[in-house]
N, C-alpha and C positions, 0 to 999 in steps of 0.2 A: 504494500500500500504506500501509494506516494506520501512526502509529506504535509503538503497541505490539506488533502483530501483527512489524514487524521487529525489535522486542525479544525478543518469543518465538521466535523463528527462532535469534536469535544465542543462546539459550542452552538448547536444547535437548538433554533425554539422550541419551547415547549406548548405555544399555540396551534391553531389549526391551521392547516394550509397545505401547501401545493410542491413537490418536491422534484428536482430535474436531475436526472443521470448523464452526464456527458461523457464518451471517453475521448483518448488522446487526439484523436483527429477532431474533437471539439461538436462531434456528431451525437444528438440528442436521443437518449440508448430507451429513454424512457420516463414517462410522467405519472406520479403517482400521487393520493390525496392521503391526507392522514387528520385524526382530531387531536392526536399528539405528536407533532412531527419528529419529535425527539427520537420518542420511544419505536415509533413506525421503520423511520429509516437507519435506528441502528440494530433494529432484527436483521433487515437486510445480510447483517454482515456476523451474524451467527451461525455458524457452518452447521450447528445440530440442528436447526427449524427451518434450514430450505430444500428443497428438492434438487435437482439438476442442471435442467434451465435455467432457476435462478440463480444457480452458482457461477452457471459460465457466463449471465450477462455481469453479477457484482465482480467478477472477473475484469471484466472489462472498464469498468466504471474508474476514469482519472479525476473527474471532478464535480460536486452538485450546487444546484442554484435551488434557492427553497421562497417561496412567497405566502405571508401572512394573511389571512382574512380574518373573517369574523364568526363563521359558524364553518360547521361543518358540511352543512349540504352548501354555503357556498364554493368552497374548497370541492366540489363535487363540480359545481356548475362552468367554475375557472379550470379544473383536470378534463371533462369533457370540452370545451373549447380550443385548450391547447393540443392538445388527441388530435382533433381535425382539423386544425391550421397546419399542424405537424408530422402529423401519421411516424410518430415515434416505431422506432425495429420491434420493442420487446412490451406494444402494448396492445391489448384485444379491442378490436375495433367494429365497429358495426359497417364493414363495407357495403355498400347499396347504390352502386350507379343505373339504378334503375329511374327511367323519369314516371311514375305514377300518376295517375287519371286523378284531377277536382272539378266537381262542380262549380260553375262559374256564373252569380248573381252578374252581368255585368250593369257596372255603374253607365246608367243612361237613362232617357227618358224611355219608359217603356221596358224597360230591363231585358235582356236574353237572356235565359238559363241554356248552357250547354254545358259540354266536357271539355276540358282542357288538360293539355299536360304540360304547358308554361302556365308561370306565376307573373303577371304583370304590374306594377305598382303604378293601375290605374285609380283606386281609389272602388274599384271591384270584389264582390264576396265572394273566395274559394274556401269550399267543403270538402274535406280530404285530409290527405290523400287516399287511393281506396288502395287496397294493397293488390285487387284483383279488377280489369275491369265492365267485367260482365256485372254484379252485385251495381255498379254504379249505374252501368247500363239500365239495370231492371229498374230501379231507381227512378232515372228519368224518365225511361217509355211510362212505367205507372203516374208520373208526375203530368207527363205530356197528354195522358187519355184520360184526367181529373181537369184538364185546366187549357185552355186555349192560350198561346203564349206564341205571343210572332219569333220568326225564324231568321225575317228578311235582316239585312246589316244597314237597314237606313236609320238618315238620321232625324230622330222623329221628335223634333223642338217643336215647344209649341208655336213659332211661329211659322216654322217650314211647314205644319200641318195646315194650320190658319192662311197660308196660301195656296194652297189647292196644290201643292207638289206633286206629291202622289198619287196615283191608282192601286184599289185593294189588285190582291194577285191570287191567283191557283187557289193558295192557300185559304184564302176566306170563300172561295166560291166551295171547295172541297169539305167545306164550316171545319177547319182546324184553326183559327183564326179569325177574330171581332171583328178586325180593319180595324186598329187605332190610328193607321196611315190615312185616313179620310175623316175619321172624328168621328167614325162609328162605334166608338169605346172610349169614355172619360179615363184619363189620368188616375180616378179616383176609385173606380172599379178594378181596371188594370194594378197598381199597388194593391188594394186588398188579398187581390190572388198569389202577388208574389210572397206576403208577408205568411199565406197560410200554407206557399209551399216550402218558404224558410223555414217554418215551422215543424214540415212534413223530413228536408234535409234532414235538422237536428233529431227528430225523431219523438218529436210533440207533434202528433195528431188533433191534439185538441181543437186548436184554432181553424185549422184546416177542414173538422168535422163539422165544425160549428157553424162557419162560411155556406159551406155544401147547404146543410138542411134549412139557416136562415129562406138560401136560394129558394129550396126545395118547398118551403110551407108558402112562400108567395106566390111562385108560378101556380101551385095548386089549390091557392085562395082566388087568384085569377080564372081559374077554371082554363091553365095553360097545362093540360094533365098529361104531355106527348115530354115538354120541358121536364115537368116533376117526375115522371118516371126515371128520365134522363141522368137526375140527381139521384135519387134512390141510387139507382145501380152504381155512378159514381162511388158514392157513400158504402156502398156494401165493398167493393175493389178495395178501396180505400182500406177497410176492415180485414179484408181478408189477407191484405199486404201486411198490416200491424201484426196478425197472428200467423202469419210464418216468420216475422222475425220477432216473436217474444219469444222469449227464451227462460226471462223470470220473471216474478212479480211484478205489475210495472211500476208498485211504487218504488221499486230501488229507481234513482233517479239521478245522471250526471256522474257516474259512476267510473274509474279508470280498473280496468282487472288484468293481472298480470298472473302468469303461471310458464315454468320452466321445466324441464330435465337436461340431462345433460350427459357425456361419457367421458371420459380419457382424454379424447381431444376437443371437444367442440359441447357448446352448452346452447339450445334451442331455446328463444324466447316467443313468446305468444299476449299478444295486447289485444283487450277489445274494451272499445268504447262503448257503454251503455246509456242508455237515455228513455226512460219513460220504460221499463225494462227490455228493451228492444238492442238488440248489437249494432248499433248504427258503422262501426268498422270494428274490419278484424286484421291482425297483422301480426306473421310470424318470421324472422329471423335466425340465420345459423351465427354465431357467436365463435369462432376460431378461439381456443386458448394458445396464451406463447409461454406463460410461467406457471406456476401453479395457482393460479386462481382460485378462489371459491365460488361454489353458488352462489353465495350473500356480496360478493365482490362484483359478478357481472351481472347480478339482478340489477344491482343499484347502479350502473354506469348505463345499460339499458333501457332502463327506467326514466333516466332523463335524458336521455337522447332521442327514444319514443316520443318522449310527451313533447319533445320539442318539434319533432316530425311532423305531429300530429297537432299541433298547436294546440294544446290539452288546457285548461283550465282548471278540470277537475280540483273539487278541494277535498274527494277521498279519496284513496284509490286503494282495491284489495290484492294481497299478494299473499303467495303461500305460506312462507315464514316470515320469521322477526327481521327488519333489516337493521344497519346500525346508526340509518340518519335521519335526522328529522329535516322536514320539509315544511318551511315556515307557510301556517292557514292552510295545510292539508292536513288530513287525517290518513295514516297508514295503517290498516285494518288487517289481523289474520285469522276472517272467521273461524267459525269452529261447529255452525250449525248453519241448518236450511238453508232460503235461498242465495244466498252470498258463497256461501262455502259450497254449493252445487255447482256456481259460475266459474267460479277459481277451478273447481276441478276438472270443469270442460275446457278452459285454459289449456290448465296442464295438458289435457288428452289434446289440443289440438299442435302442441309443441312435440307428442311423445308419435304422434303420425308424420308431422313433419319431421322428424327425424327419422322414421323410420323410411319415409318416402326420398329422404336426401339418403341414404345407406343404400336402399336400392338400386339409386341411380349410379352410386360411387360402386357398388358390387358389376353392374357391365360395363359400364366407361371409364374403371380406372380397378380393376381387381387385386392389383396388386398393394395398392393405398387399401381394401377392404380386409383383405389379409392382414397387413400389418395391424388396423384397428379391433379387428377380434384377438390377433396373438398377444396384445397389448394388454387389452382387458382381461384376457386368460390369467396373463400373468400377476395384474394384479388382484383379483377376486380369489385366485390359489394359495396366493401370498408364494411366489416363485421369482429367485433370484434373475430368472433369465425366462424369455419368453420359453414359449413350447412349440420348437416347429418340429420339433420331432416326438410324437407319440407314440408308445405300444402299450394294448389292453389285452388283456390274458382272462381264459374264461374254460372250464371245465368241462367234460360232458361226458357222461355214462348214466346207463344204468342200473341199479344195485353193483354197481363193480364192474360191469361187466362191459368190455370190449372202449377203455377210457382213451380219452385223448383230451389233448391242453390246448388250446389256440392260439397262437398270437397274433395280433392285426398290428399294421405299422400305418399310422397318417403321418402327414408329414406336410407342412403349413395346411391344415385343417383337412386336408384330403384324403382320401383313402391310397393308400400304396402298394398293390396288392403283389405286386412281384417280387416283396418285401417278408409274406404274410408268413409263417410257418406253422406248421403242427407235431406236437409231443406226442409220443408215447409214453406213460411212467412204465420205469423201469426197475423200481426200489423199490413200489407202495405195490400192495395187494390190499384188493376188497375198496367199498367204495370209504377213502379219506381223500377230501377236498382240501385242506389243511397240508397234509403231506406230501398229498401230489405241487400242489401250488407250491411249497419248498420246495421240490426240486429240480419241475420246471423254469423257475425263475434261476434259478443256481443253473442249470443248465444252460439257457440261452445267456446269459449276461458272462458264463464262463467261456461259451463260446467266442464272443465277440469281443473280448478280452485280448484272448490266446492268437485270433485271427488280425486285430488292431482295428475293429470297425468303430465306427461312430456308434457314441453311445446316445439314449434318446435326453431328451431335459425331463420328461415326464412320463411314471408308468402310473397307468389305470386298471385296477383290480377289479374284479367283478364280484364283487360281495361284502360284507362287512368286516366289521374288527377281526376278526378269526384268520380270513384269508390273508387283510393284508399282513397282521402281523408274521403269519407264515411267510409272506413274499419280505417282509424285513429281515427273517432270519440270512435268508441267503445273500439280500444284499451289506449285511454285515460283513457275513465273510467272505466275502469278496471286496470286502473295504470300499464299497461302495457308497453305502447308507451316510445322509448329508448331501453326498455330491447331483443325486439325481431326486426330484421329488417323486414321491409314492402317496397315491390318494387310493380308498374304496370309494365304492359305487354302491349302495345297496339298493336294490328293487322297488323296499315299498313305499319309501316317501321319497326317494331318489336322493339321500341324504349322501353327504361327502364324508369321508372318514378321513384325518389325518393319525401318521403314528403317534403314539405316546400323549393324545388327546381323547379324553373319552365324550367329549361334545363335538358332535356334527356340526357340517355348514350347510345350508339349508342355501340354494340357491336362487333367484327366482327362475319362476318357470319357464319364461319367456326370453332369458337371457340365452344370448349365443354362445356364453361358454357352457350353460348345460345341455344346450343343445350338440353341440359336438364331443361331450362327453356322453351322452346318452348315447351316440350314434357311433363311437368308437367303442363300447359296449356290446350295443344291439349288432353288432359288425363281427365282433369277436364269437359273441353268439354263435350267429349265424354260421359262422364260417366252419367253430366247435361241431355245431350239430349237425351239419351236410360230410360231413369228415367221420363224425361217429356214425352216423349212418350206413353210412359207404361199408366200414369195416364191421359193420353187427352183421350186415347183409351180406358180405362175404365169408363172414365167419358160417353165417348157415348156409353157404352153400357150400363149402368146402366141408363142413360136418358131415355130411350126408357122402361123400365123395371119401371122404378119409375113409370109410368104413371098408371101402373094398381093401381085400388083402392083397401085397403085392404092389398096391400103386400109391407112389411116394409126392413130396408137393411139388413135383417137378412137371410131371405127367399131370394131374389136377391144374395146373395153371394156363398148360400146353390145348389140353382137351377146351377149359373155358376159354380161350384166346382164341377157339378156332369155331366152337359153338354157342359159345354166350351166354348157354343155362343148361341147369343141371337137366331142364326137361327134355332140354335137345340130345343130351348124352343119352341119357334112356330112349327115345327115339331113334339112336344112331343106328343103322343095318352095319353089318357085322365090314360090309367093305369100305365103308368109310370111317370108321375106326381104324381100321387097318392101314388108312391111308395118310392117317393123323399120326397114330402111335406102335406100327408095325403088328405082325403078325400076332406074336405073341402077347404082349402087352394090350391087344384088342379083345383077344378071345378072353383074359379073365374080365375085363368091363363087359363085355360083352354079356358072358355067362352069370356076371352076379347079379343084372337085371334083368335077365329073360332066364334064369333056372325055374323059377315057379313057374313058371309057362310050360314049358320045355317038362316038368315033370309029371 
């Protein structure tokens, strides 16, 4: 450590604020926020509480610049600014060059509602962004079949109207449009309808419904009953729009909801906007980790980068857990019952699909990055010093004792490797011991590939519980192995993990892709056991039946099935095609030990 750099350490503040990593080429390595800058930035440099990544960027680190505020969510708000002025090497950032669709009040006489994917600083209302944009689409079509709203781009002053400028067009003859272009629609009618579909954007129906049925009871105090129907059905569109997008009570109302998951590398965020309880938008993100972050670290950096997105107001907003800042005139909520805690959870689920729908896509258009994120995750949910691209799982098969064989299956970066695979005979044990066989199975193969110099695997998978694998520890003791390679069981019936010299299981979830490929290097070993033990019971009874004649040894028995296939075809054989398999002599006793009874 240089020594100015432990000059600055020894005299850093103890306020909140804002902290910058530079190394020697004076390149900014990294911007982080703290409520004790002291204590924050000299974790940094405690070699016991970092990971890896962080090692090698405070590696790097020649000198830091640190900035005071006054709270700590602003030291949040000044960390996200300098983030994107900056795009620091070793900071998680919300990349998004995506341009997103807003609805656009435009400022004029007469207003246009359209879509837009520029923002103009016309003095114009945009609603957005939508993250997708068919929902915005549906939006306006339902807004444009509630409400007559010109399309054209004139410009409709009221004295350019008051001079006969224009003629109505298509549009009013086709009645999608009043003609405010001729002064067939006051200024004062036109505004009412914009303000009830302002209202409709945000997701307050209210005013909007109110508008409609006002309409609705005059035309049909008029005895204008073709107009009143007109409304009605309006009015009902209207309704059945609100109840496909409620989703909770509508009195939760202005509502911000965030929910996350996340893995190894990357943590998925999910924001929906609420309003009258309606999702008025939804938006989900993938979040890159570069150090080791936490969830409570990129919830809260996402959090105001969203809301900043999204131009959010909100003064609640619900998230799954505790975070550590406060947000001056918001309330940070982490229900724990009905409808709030229902929303948050559909959050989550819509972050835990987008993830799974971003993996799928990374599994065909980049497999090899898919790979490395399950051998990753393997590694850590095992608690294994090294990933596991090399697996073998071992699994027994017999019955009552009889006609045994061991399996072993080899994956190898999560695949099956079958040219790899082998199968045991015990040759020590009699009678059926699973325990015994699996010692010396495993003592075998691992003695093998020893004495040969092969590679050995990161990871063996037992197929049963405490019993087996401690048998399968015995032999990789003496073979001084034990430590160097991990060894887990599998047990069947809650698919519980065994480790040695632990008598608590790891319960994995179900869903995860490390028990997924630990079930299937299992059900693999299996399979392969029992096609194997098959084989040899099946030949064991046909060669039973064969041994019995005197005179014919397993040489002749092997010869004759090689050449007939079943024992039924030998007993079917005529005396010259025996003879022409196994000679004269050697025919006439097959011959005679299944046609004597005949013959007598």
């Amino acid at each position: 450590m240089n020594p100015n750099l432990e000059l600055q350490l020894k005299t850093l503040p103890s306020e909140p604020g804002v902290y910058r990593y530079y190394d020697k080429n004076d390149q900014l390595l990294y911007v982080g926020k703290a409520k004790h800058l002291k204590k924050r930035v000299l974790s940094y440099f405690n070699k016991n509480q970092n990971g890896y990544r962080t090692r090698i960027m405070v590696s790097k680190i020649h000198r830091l610049e640190t900035t005071v505020v006054n709270s700590e969510y602003d030291a949040l708000l000044l960390e996200n600014n300098l983030i994107k002025a900056h795009q620091p090497f070793y900071n998680v950032m919300l990349k998004d060059d995506k341009s997103y669709p807003w609805i656009c009040i435009k400022n004029e006489d007469f207003p246009r509602i359209f879509l837009t994917r520029t923002k103009i600083k016309d003095g114009s209302e945009y609603y957005g962004p939508y993250a997708k944009v068919r929902p915005a689409r549906i939006l306006l079509d339902t807004i444009k079949s509630l409400y007559k709203i010109r399309t054209c781009n004139l410009n409709l002053a009221p004295e350019k109207i008051a001079e006969g400028k224009y003629r109505v067009c298509l549009e009013y003859h086709i009645k999608n449009c009043n003609g405010p272009c001729e002064a067939l629609e006051s200024k004062e009618d036109y505004d009412e309808k914009v303000e009830a579909i302002r209202g409709i954007i945000k997701g307050d129906f209210r005013f909007a419904k109110k508008y409609l049925e006002e309409r609705m009871y005059r035309f049909a105090s008029n005895l204008e009953f073709e107009k009143a129907q007109m409304l009605k059905q309006n009015i009902e569109s209207l309704d059945d729009y609100q109840a496909k997008h409620t989703v909770v009570n509508p009195s939760i109302d202005d509502v911000d909801v965030f929910g996350m998951t996340s893995d190894e590398t990357a943590a998925y965020v999910n924001y929906f906007k609420i309003r009258n309880g309606s999702i008025v938008q939804s938006f989900t993100t993938e979040i890159k980790k570069v150090l080791e972050e936490t969830d409570e670290d990129i919830l809260e950096e996402a959090l105001v980068e969203i809301r900043q997105k999204f131009d959010s107001t909100s003064k609640e907003i619900l998230v799954p857990f505790h975070l550590g800042i406060e947000i001056p005139n918001v309330k940070l909520i982490v229900p724990k019952v009905g409808d709030k805690k229902r929303i948050v959870e559909l959050s989550e689920k819509n972050a835990k699909e987008y993830r799974l729908e971003k993996l799928k896509q990374v599994q065909i258009v980049d497999p090899e990055r898919h790979t490395n994120r399950i051998m990753s995750e393997m590694q850590r949910i095992l608690r294994m010093p090294v990933e596991p691209r090399h697996i073998e799982g071992f699994d027994n098969s017999n019955i009552q004792g009889t006609n045994p064989v061991s399996a072993c299956v080899v994956f190898k970066d999560g695949k099956p490797s079958k040219a790899d695979y082998r199968i045991f005979h015990p040759r020590t044990v009699e009678g059926p011991n699973d325990f015994a066989t699996m010692e010396e199975v495993i003592y075998r193969r691992y003695r093998r590939l020893i004495d040969e110099g092969e590679p050995l695997p990161q990871l063996i998978l037992i197929d049963g519980g405490k019993g087996q694998l401690s048998s399968a520890v015995k032999s990789l003791k003496l073979l001084g192995l034990y430590g160097k390679i991990t060894i887990i069981g599998i047990a069947k019936r809650l698919e519980e993990i065994y480790f040695p010299e632990d008598s608590i299981p790891l319960y994995i979830d179900k869903k995860a892709e490390t028990l997924k490929i630990l079930q299937r290097v299992r059900d693999e070993a299996h399979r392969f056991g029992v096609k194997h033990h098959r084989t040899r019971r099946k030949n064991s009874t046909i060669k039973s039946e064969l041994e019995e004649i005197p005179g014919v040894g397993g040489k002749t028995i092997e010869l004759l099935l090689s050449k007939l296939k079943s024992v039924k075809r030998v007993k079917e054989a005529d005396i010259v095609t025996l003879e022409e398999i196994l000679g004269k002599a050697k025919a006439k006793i097959v011959w005679e030990f299944f046609n004597a009874s005949e013959n007598s």
